[in-house]
C-alpha positions in Angstrom: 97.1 66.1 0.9 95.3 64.6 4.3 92.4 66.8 3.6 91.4 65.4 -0.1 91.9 62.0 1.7 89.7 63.0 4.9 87.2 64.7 2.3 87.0 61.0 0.1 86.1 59.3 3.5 83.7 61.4 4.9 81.9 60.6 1.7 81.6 56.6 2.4 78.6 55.8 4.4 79.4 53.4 7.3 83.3 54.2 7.3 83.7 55.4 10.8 83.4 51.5 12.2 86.6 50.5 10.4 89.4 52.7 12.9 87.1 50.7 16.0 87.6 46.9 14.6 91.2 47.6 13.5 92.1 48.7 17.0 90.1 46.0 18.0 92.0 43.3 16.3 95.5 45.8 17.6 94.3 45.3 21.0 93.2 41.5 21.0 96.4 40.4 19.3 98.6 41.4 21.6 96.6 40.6 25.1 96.4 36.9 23.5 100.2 37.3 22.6 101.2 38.5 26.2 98.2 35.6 27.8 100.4 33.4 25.8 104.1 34.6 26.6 102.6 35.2 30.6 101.5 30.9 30.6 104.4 29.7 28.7 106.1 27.0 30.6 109.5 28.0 32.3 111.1 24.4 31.7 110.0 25.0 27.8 111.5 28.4 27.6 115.1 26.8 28.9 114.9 23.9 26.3 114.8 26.3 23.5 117.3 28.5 24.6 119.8 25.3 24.6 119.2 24.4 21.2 122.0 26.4 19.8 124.1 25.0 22.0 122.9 21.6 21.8 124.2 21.2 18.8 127.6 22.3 19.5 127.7 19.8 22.5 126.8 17.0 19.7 129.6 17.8 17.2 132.3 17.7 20.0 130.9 14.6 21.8 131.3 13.2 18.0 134.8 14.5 17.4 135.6 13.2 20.9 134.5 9.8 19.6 136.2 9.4 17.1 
């Protein structure tokens, strides 16, 4: 099966850039994605990670209330 594939591509002029740019884009992507992670703020990070609970804090302070 590969080799009627591999046979169809060898046959299209210019085809051996494609495989370069797509692990191009591969490789890009994820060094801006870890660059981004690495430089995220710590005191951000810990926000977010309260908002589940946040919301549980708020219902009972409510209930509590009442």
């Amino acid at each position: 099966m590969l080799k009627f594939v591999k046979h169809n591509l060898d046959t299209i002029s210019g085809i051996e850039v494609y495989p370069i740019i797509s692990l191009l884009i591969f490789f890009i992507f994820f060094v801006a994605l870890y660059t981004w992670v690495y430089t995220y703020k710590k005191e951000k990070i810990s926000e977010m990670s309260n908002l589940p609970f946040s919301d549980e804090m708020n219902n009972d302070n409510e209930i509590n209330n009442l």
